[in-house]
N, C-alpha and C positions, 0 to 999 in steps of 0.2 A: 320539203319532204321530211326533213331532219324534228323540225318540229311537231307536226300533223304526228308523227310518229310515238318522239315522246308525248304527245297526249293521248293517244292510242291506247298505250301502256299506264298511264296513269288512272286513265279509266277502267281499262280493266282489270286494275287491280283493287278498286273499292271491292268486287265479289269477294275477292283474298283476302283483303281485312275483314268482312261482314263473317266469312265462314270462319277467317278465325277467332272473332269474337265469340263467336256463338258456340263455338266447341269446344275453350277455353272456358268459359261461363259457363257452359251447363258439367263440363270434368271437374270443376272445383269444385260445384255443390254435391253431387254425388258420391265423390269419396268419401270413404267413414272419414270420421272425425266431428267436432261444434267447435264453434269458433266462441264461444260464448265458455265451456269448458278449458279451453287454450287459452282465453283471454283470465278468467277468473281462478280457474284452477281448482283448490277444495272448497271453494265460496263458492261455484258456481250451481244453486238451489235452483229446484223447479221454478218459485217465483222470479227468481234475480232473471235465468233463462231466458222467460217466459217475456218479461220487460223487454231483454234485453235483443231477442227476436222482433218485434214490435218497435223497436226503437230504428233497427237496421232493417225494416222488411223484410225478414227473413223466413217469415209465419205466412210469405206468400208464394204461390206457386212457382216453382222457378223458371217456368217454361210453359207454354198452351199445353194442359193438360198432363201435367208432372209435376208432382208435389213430394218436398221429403218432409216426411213425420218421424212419430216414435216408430213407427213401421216399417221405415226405411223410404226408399225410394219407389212410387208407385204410379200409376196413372189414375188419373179423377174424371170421372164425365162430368166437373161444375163445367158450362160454355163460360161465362166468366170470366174464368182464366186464360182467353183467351186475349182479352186487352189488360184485364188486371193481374199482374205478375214481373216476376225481379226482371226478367229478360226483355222487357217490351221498357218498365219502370228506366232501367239503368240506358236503353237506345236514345230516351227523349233525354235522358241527363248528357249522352253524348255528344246528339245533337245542339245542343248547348254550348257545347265546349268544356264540358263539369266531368271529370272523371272521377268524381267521388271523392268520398273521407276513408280516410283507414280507417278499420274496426282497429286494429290494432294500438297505435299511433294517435286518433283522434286528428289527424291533421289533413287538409286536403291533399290527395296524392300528387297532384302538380305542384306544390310544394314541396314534395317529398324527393319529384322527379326532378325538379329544378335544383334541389341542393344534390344530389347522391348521385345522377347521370352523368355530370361532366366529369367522375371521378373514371368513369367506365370508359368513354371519351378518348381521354388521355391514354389511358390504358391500352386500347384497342388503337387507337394512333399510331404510340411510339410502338407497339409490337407488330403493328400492319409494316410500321416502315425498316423495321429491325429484319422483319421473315423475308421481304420483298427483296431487301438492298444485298443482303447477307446470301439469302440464297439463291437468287440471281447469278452472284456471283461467283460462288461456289459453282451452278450446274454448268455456268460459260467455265471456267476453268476445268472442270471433269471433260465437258465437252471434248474443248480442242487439244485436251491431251488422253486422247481415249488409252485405256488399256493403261494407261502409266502410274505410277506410283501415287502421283496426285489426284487421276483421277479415281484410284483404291479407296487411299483415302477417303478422300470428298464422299464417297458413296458409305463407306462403314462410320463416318460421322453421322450422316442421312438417317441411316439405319437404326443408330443409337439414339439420334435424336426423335426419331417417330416412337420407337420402343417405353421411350424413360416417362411416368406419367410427370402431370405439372406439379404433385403434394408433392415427387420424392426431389426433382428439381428443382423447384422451392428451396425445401428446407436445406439442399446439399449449398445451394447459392446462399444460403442465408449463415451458414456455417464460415465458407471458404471467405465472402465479404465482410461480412460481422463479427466474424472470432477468430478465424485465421488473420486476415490481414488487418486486424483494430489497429489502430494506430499510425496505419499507413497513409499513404494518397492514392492508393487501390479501397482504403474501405469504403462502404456503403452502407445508409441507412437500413436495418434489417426487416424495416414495418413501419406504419403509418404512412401519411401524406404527405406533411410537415412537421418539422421540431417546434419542438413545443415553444413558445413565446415568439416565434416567426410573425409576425405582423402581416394581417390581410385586409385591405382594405378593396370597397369594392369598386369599381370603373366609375359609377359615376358620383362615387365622394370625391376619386382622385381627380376628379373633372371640374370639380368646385362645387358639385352641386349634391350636398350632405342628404337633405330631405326631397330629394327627387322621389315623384310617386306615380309616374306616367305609365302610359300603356305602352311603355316599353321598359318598363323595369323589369319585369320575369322573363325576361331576353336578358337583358344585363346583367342579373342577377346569375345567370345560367354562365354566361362570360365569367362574372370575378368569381365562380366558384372552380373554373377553370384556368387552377393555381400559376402554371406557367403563362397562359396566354394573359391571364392578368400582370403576372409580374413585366411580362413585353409591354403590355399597351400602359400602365402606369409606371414602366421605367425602373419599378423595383427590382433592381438583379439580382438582390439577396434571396428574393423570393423566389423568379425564377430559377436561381440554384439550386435553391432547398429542394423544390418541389420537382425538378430535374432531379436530381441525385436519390430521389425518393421513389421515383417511376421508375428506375432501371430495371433491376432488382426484376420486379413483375412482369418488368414487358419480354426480358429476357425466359423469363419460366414460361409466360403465355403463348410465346410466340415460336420458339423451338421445333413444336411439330410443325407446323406451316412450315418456318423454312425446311426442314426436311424436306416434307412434301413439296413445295416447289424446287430445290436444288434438284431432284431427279425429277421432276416434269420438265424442267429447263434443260437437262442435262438428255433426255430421250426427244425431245420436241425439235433442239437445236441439232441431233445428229440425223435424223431424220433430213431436214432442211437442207443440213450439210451434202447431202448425198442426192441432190434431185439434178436436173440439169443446169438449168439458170446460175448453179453457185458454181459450175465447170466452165461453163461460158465466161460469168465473171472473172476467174481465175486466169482462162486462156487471153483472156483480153491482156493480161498482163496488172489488176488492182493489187492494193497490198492487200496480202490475209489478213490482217488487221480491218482495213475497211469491207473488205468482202465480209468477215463475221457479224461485223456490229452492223455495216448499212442493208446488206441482203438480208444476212441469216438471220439475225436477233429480232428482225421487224418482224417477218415472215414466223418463228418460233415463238413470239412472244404470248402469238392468240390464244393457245391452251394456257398457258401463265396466268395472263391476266384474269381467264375465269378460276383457278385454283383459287387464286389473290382477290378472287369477289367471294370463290364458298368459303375463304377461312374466316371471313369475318362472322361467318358463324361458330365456328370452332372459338376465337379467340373472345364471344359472348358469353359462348358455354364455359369454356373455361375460367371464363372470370370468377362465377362463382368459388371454385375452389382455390384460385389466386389472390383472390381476396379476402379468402377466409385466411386464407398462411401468412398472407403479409398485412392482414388488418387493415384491409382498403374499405371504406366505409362507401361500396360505392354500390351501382345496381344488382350487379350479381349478389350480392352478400343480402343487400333488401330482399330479393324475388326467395330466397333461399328461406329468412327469415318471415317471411308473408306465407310461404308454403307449408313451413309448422306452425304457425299462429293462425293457419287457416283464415288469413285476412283476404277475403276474395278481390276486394276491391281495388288491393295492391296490385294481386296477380294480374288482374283484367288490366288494369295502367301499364304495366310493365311489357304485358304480353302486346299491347298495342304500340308502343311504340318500337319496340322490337319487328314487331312486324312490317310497321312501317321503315326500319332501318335498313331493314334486308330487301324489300322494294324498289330502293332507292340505291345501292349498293349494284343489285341486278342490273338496273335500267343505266346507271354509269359503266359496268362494262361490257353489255349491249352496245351501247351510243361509241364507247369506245374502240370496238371491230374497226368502227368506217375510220378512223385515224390511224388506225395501225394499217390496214389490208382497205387501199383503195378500191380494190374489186368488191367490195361489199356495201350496198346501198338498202341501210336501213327504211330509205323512203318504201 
């Protein structure tokens, strides 16, 4: 059942990717702007243009019967345009497996996705596992001491921490680690990835094999740009330091509101549960509150958590972008950010596709994950 199930769900979500290809694709070409003027700037001449439309098929209709000119965006009755156009052009390149060349960049964007996603990765990681652990913890402590001083606290923490955005967080973190404590063993790198002359080498040089060129190199290559798990798998610990002590920093600013928001989901979930009969039972039986909390309550409490803990990983994609803009993380969010003023559609479309796929897949893990927490629930 378990299975039949996730493929249930994997199938219907190709309509989820197809719609959101398609509505992505055609909002990029319609808002003002040329990618040809972003790209060139005071060069960019009617002829230069004009080439350079023609170069990117851009001089074709972007959709069955919708075409932008100097006129704007409008409809055409060529039938035509019905097979020949950007949106039909760019589905057989998908089908493929070809996501395209920046216009921006010149480079193919799986290239692009392969060096700068696993920056996002990490990021989205350690702050999934920072908001998760932190404020778990936090909402079990507010919890079982209701009304007390702790649990005061804990909640006007919550409160501050939903409130504070991630630029003013950032930069306050960037202050108190990087210029208040310089010199200490509390500092921290205040931006970038790694220090500079940090040596990276990738998985499968350190494997012995320098000129590996297999159909799993852009797998590998995806691995050694993912600074710490390379530094574990080729043993370099300097590396995994660096690039550890480089990530704090941001996952701490990215990840802040989630925990908020989960310390009072867990905190309203867990007294809820507290208070039904089964936890009076367990109690009269004689268990320690201790085990009654964690083995009844917290199982039973956890299932609104854990979807909190599936929607932040979109808060902590969105947020990347301005997290990575503050601590100069060369990573997806800063691309998608920088593709959207350079009007490089190509990027946008890579980007938004796999994003979409991430949150997919995010979903369906804690779907799947109900029937491990709450036996009563049978995904088949």
């Amino acid at each position: 059942p378990m299975t039949r199930y996730v493929i249930r769900r994997l199938l219907a979500s190709i309509p989820v990717i197809l719609g959101v290809i398609t509505l992505v694709f055609i909002l990029a070409r319609v808002i003002p702007g040329d990618p040809c003027v972003a790209a060139y700037g005071e060069k960019a001449t009617e002829e230069v243009c004009s080439a350079f439309e023609e170069r990117y098929g851009l001089n074709d209709p972007i959709f069955p019967f919708i075409i932008k000119d100097d006129a704007g965006v409008h409809l055409t009755p060529d039938p035509s345009s019905i097979v020949d156009n950007q949106f039909v052009t760019y589905l057989g390149s998908l089908v493929q497996g070809d996501l395209g060349t920046s216009i921006r960049f010149g480079r193919p964007v799986t290239e692009i996705l392969i060096e700068r996603l696993p920056i996002t990765v990490q990021l989205t990681v350690f702050a999934l596992f920072f908001a998760s652990i932190v404020g778990i913890i936090l909402g079990l402590a507010a919890a079982t001491r209701r009304n007390s001083p702790a649990d005061v606290g804990t909640m006007v923490i919550a409160n501050l921490g939903v409130s504070t955005p991630v630029f003013v967080l950032g930069l306050v973190l960037q202050i108190i680690f990087a210029v208040w404590l310089a010199g200490t063993v509390l500092a921290l790198p205040p931006s970038g990835v790694l220090a500079p002359g940090t040596e990276v080498v990738p998985v499968y040089a350190a494997w012995g094999f320098p000129d590996y060129d297999g159909f799993l190199k852009p797998f590998l290559d995806f691995v050694s740009n993912m600074y710490i798990v390379n530094g574990i798998i080729t043993l370099n610990w300097e590396l995994f330091a660096d690039a550890t002590a480089h990530m704090i920093l941001p996952a701490i600013a990215v990840g802040t509101i989630p925990l908020a928001i989960i310390a009072r989901m867990t905190r309203s979930s867990l007294l809820e549960v507290l208070g039904l009969d089964f936890i009076r039972t367990a109690r009269a039986k004689g268990l320690r509150e201790r085990f009654v909390i964690i083995r009844h309550g917290m199982r039973n409490a956890l299932l609104p958590v854990v979807t909190v803990i599936g929607l932040s990983v979109a808060g902590f994609l969105s947020g990347a972008i301005l997290t990575e803009t503050i601590f100069n993380l060369p990573g997806i969010g800063r691309t998608l950010f920088e593709a959207i003023q350079g009007r490089d559609y190509i990027v946008i479309q890579g980007v938004t596709i796999v994003v979409a796929i991430g949150y997919i897949l995010v979903n369906l893990i804690v779907d799947v994950s109900y029937a491990f927490l709450d036996p009563r629930i049978r995904l088949g």
